[in-house]
C-alpha positions in Angstrom: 31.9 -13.1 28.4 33.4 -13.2 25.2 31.9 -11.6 21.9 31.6 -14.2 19.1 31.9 -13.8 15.5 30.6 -15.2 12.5 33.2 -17.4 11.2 35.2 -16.4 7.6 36.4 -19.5 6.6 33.8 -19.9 4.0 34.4 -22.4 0.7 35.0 -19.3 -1.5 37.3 -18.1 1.0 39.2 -21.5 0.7 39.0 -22.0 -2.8 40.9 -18.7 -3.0 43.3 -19.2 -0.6 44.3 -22.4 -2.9 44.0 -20.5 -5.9 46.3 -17.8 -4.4 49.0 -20.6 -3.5 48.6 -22.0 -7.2 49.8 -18.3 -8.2 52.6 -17.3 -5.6 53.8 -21.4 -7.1 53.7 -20.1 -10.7 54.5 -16.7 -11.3 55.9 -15.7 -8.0 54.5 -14.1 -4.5 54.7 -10.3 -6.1 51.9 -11.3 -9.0 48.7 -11.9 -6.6 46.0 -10.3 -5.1 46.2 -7.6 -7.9 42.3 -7.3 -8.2 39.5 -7.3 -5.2 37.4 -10.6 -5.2 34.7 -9.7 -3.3 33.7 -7.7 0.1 36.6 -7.7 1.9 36.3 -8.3 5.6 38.0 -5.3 7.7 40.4 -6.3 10.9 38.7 -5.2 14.5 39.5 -5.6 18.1 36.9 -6.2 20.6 37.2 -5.1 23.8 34.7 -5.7 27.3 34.8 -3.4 30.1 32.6 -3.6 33.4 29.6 -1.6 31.8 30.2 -1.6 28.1 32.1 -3.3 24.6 34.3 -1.6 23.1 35.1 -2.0 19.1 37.9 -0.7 17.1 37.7 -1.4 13.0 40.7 -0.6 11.5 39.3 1.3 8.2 42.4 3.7 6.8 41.1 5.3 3.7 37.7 4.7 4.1 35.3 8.3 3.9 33.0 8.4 6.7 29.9 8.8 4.3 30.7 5.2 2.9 30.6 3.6 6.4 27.0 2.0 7.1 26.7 0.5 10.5 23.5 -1.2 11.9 22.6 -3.4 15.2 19.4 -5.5 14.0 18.7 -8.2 16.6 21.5 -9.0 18.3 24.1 -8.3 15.2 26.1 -6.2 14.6 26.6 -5.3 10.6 29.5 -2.9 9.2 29.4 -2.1 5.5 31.4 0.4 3.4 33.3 1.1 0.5 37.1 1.9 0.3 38.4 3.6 -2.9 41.4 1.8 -4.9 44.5 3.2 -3.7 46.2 5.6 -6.5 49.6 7.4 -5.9 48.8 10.1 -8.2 47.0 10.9 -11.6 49.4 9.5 -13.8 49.5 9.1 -17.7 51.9 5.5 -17.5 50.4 3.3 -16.1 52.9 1.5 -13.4 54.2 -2.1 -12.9 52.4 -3.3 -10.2 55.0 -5.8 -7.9 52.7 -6.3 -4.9 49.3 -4.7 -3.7 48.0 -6.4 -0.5 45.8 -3.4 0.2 41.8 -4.3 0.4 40.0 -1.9 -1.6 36.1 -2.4 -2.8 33.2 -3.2 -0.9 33.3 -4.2 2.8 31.4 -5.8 5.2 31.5 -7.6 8.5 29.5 -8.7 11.1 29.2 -9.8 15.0 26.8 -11.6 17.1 26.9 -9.9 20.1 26.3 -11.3 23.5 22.9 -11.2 25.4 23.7 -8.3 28.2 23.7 -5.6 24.8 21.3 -3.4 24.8 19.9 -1.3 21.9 20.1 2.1 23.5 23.4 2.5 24.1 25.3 2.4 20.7 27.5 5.3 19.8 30.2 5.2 16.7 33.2 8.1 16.2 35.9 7.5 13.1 39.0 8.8 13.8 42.3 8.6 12.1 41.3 5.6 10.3 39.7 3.7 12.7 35.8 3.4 13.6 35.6 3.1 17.4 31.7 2.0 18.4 30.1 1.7 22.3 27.7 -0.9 22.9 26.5 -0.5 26.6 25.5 -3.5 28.7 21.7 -3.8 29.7 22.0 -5.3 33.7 18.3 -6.1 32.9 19.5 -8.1 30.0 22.1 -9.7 31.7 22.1 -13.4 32.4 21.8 -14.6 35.7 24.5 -16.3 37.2 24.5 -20.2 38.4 24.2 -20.2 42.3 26.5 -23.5 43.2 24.0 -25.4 45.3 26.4 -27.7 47.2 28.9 -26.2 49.4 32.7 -27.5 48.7 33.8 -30.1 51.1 37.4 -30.5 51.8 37.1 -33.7 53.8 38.9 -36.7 52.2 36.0 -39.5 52.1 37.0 -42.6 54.6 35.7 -45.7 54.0 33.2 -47.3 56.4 
């Protein structure tokens, strides 16, 4: 079964993209993405094993007491905060030539697939990443088609 997600490609989302473009064509690939437009959207792999889903969200820099993760009818929603990155307290202010890092408010979310049950949901952060477990229900898990007519291999002849 594969987990679906709620799509990204959403008119703002395109809108900026072109806008982006319009930059990088003007004053050169180094000048954009210098502010945060928005809640950034956080990369994660989804994994199914035999009992259980696995997901890893890749969140470096995030503080665990900014991470707010909920299941609320079948969805799964991940929001946060990441500070702006900063080398150091500096008194110059620097010349910025590219910053692709996401920083602001977060947030993501995933339809999961029938067979997840509520009760089994655990979350760890480590080293950047938020790892959650979302055990499969069996009761909750759809049955599967029985095929009614048996496979014949026989060519048909004609009578």
């Amino acid at each position: 079964m594969v987990v679906g997600c709620q799509g990204s490609d959403s008119s703002y989302e395109k809108i900026s993209k072109q806008l982006d473009a319009l930059m990088d064509e003007l004053m050169g690939p180094n000048l954009t993405r210098l502010v945060s437009s928005g809640a950034w959207e956080p990369a994660w792999n989804v994994y199914e094993f035999t009992d259980r889903y696995v997901i890893c969200v890749d969140l470096a820099g995030v503080r665990h007491d900014k991470i707010d993760l909920h299941l609320d009818r079948g969805t799964l929603r991940l929001r946060g905060y990441r500070e702006k990155p900063v080398w150091k307290k500096e008194t110059e202010a620097p010349s910025v030539h590219m910053m692709e890092i996401d920083w602001g408010e977060f947030e993501r979310s995933l339809a999961l697939p029938p067979d997840v049950g509520g009760a089994g949901v655990t979350a760890a952060y480590r080293n950047g990443y938020l790892w959650v477990e979302l055990l499969k229900d069996p009761k909750r898990t759809p049955p599967k088609l029985a095929d009614d007519e048996p496979e014949d291999d026989a060519t048909a002849t004609d009578a």
